[in-house]
N, C-alpha and C positions, 0 to 999 in steps of 0.2 A: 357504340350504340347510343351515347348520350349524346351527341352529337345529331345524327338521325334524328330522334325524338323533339331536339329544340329546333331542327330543320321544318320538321310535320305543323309544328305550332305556329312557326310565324306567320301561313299565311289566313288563317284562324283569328289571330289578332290584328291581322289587316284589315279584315272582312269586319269585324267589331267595329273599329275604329272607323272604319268607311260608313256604318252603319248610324253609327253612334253620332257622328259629326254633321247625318243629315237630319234639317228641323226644319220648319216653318218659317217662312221669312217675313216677318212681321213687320218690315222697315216701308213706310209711305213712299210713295214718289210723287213730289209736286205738281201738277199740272200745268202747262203753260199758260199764263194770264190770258193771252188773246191766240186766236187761229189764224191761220191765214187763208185767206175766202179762196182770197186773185192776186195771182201777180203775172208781170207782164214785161218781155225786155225792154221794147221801146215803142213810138210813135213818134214820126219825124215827116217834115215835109225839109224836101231840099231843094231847089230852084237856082236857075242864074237867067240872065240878060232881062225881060222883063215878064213880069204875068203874076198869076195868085194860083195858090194851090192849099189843101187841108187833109187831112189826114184826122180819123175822129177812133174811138172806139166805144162800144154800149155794152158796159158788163149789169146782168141783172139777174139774181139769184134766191132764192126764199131762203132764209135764216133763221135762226132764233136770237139772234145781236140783235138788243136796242141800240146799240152803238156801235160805228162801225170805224176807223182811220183809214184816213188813205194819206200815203207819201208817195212821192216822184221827185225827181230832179228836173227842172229845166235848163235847158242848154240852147244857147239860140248865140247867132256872129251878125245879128242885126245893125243898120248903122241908124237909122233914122233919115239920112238922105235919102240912100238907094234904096231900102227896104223897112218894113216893120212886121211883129212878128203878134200873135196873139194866141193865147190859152184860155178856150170856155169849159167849164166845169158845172154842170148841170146835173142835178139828181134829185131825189126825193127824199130826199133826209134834211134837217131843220142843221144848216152850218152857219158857222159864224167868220166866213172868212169870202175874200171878191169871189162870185161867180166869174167873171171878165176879165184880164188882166191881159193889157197892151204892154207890150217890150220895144223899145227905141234903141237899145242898146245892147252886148254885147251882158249875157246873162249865164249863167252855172252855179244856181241854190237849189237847195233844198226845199220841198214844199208841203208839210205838212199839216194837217188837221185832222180832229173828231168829229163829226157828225153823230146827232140823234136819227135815226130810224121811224119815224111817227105810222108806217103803212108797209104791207110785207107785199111783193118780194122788195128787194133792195136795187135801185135803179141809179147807174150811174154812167153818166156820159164825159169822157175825157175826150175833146177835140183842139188841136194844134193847126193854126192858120198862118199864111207867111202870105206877103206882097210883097212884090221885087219890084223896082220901078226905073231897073235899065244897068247898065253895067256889062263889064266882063268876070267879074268876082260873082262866087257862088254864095248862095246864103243858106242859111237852114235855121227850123226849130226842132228841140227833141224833146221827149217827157222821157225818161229811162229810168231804170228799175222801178216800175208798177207795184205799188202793193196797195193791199187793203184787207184790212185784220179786225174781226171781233174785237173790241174791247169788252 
Protein backbone atom coordinates (compact mmCIF):
# COMPACT_ATOMS: atom_id res chain seq x y z
CA UNK A 1 0.00 0.00 0.00
CA UNK A 2 2.97 2.34 0.44
CA UNK A 3 3.95 2.06 -2.55
CA UNK A 4 0.30 2.95 -4.23
CA UNK A 5 0.34 6.04 -2.03
CA UNK A 6 3.81 7.41 -3.27
CA UNK A 7 2.47 6.35 -6.84
CA UNK A 8 -0.83 8.84 -6.32
CA UNK A 9 1.65 11.73 -5.15
CA UNK A 10 4.00 11.96 -7.93
CA UNK A 11 1.96 13.37 -10.28
CA UNK A 12 0.66 16.12 -7.62
CA UNK A 13 4.11 17.17 -7.52
CA UNK A 14 4.49 17.42 -11.21
CA UNK A 15 1.60 19.55 -11.50
CA UNK A 16 3.33 21.94 -8.53
CA UNK A 17 6.47 22.08 -10.14
CA UNK A 18 4.96 22.81 -13.64
CA UNK A 19 3.02 25.34 -11.87
CA UNK A 20 5.54 26.79 -9.84
CA UNK A 21 8.42 27.08 -12.65
CA UNK A 22 5.92 29.28 -14.73
CA UNK A 23 6.61 33.32 -14.25
CA UNK A 24 6.73 36.33 -16.02
CA UNK A 25 9.47 36.83 -18.40
CA UNK A 26 10.85 40.01 -17.77
CA UNK A 27 13.92 39.55 -20.20
CA UNK A 28 14.02 42.64 -23.08
CA UNK A 29 14.51 41.95 -26.49
CA UNK A 30 16.55 44.48 -28.61
CA UNK A 31 15.22 45.91 -31.57
CA UNK A 32 16.81 45.85 -34.75
CA UNK A 33 18.82 49.42 -35.31
CA UNK A 34 17.31 49.83 -38.80
CA UNK A 35 14.17 48.10 -40.96
CA UNK A 36 14.33 47.15 -44.20
CA UNK A 37 11.95 49.37 -46.31
CA UNK A 38 13.00 47.41 -50.09
CA UNK A 39 14.92 45.16 -51.20
CA UNK A 40 15.30 43.87 -54.64
CA UNK A 41 17.31 41.05 -56.55
CA UNK A 42 18.45 42.77 -59.49
CA UNK A 43 18.43 45.30 -62.32
CA UNK A 44 20.55 44.53 -65.31
CA UNK A 45 20.73 45.53 -69.03
CA UNK A 46 22.50 42.92 -71.11
CA UNK A 47 23.35 43.57 -74.81
CA UNK A 48 25.68 42.35 -77.63
CA UNK A 49 26.81 43.45 -81.40
CA UNK A 50 25.76 47.24 -81.22
CA UNK A 51 22.87 49.56 -79.73
CA UNK A 52 21.96 51.15 -76.07
CA UNK A 53 19.65 49.87 -73.69
CA UNK A 54 18.51 50.89 -69.58
CA UNK A 55 16.76 49.11 -67.34
CA UNK A 56 15.59 51.81 -64.17
CA UNK A 57 13.50 51.04 -61.06
CA UNK A 58 11.35 53.94 -58.86
CA UNK A 59 10.79 52.82 -55.22
CA UNK A 60 8.91 55.47 -53.23
CA UNK A 61 7.23 54.88 -49.92
CA UNK A 62 6.05 57.31 -46.83
CA UNK A 63 8.21 56.45 -43.72
CA UNK A 64 8.89 57.76 -40.54
CA UNK A 65 13.09 57.47 -41.42
CA UNK A 66 14.89 60.77 -41.40
CA UNK A 67 17.48 58.67 -42.81
CA UNK A 68 17.40 56.13 -45.03
CA UNK A 69 20.76 53.46 -46.62
CA UNK A 70 20.79 52.03 -49.54
CA UNK A 71 23.49 49.43 -50.72
CA UNK A 72 23.78 47.32 -54.11
CA UNK A 73 26.47 45.87 -55.87
CA UNK A 74 27.55 46.83 -59.30
CA UNK A 75 28.64 44.33 -61.75
CA UNK A 76 29.16 45.30 -65.28
CA UNK A 77 32.18 43.35 -68.17
CA UNK A 78 32.45 46.79 -69.90
CA UNK A 79 35.68 47.38 -71.91
CA UNK A 80 35.71 51.04 -72.87
CA UNK A 81 36.27 50.33 -76.63
CA UNK A 82 33.26 48.23 -77.49
CA UNK A 83 31.05 49.47 -74.65
CA UNK A 84 30.45 51.68 -71.59
CA UNK A 85 28.20 51.17 -68.84
CA UNK A 86 26.40 53.92 -66.50
CA UNK A 87 24.51 54.12 -62.99
CA UNK A 88 22.02 57.21 -62.14
CA UNK A 89 20.89 57.37 -58.87
CA UNK A 90 18.30 59.95 -58.29
CA UNK A 91 16.08 60.84 -55.17
CA UNK A 92 15.00 63.16 -52.70
CA UNK A 93 16.97 62.77 -49.85
CA UNK A 94 20.15 65.32 -49.31
CA UNK A 95 23.32 62.26 -50.15
CA UNK A 96 26.63 62.83 -50.10
CA UNK A 97 27.89 60.65 -52.83
CA UNK A 98 27.97 60.80 -57.42
CA UNK A 99 24.46 60.85 -58.59
CA UNK A 100 26.16 59.72 -62.08
CA UNK A 101 28.75 57.24 -62.23
CA UNK A 102 30.28 56.23 -65.77
CA UNK A 103 32.09 52.63 -65.80
CA UNK A 104 34.83 51.98 -68.69
CA UNK A 105 35.78 48.88 -67.05
CA UNK A 106 35.04 45.71 -65.92
CA UNK A 107 33.40 46.49 -62.31
CA UNK A 108 32.08 44.11 -58.95
CA UNK A 109 31.79 46.72 -55.67
CA UNK A 110 29.88 47.33 -53.28
CA UNK A 111 27.85 50.57 -53.16
CA UNK A 112 26.89 52.08 -50.32
CA UNK A 113 25.54 55.16 -48.65
CA UNK A 114 23.18 57.22 -46.04
CA UNK A 115 20.93 59.68 -47.16
CA UNK A 116 18.98 62.39 -45.16
CA UNK A 117 15.08 62.32 -45.95
CA UNK A 118 14.35 66.24 -45.89
CA UNK A 119 10.25 65.60 -47.57
CA UNK A 120 8.05 62.32 -47.09
CA UNK A 121 7.41 59.99 -48.97
CA UNK A 122 10.81 58.70 -49.79
CA UNK A 123 11.62 58.89 -53.67
CA UNK A 124 14.26 56.98 -55.14
CA UNK A 125 15.19 56.06 -58.64
CA UNK A 126 18.00 53.35 -59.33
CA UNK A 127 18.54 53.20 -63.31
CA UNK A 128 21.39 50.97 -65.12
CA UNK A 129 22.39 52.15 -68.77
CA UNK A 130 24.92 50.22 -71.14
CA UNK A 131 26.10 51.27 -74.96
CA UNK A 132 27.50 48.62 -76.97
CA UNK A 133 29.27 49.93 -79.85
CA UNK A 134 29.82 46.62 -82.03
CA UNK A 135 31.23 43.37 -81.35
CA UNK A 136 30.38 39.66 -81.04
CA UNK A 137 30.99 39.63 -77.22
CA UNK A 138 28.11 40.38 -74.87
CA UNK A 139 28.17 43.05 -72.31
CA UNK A 140 26.07 43.69 -69.26
CA UNK A 141 25.32 46.00 -66.23
CA UNK A 142 23.84 44.69 -62.85
CA UNK A 143 22.83 46.54 -59.41
CA UNK A 144 22.11 43.23 -57.31
CA UNK A 145 20.88 42.68 -53.88
CA UNK A 146 18.82 45.95 -53.62
CA UNK A 147 18.33 47.15 -50.17
CA UNK A 148 17.36 50.15 -48.29
CA UNK A 149 17.04 50.28 -44.53
CA UNK A 150 15.87 53.03 -41.88
CA UNK A 151 18.66 54.17 -40.07
Amino acid sequence: MHIKSALSVIPVIFTALLIFSCSDNNTTTNQPTSDVLFTMDSISVWLSGSGSGNNSYTFQQATTAGRVKVEYTVQTNVDSVNSMAWVKDSSNGSIPHVVEQQYYWNVDSLVSYTMDIPAQPIHLRLEARLNVYGGSFSYYIRLKNIKVTKQ
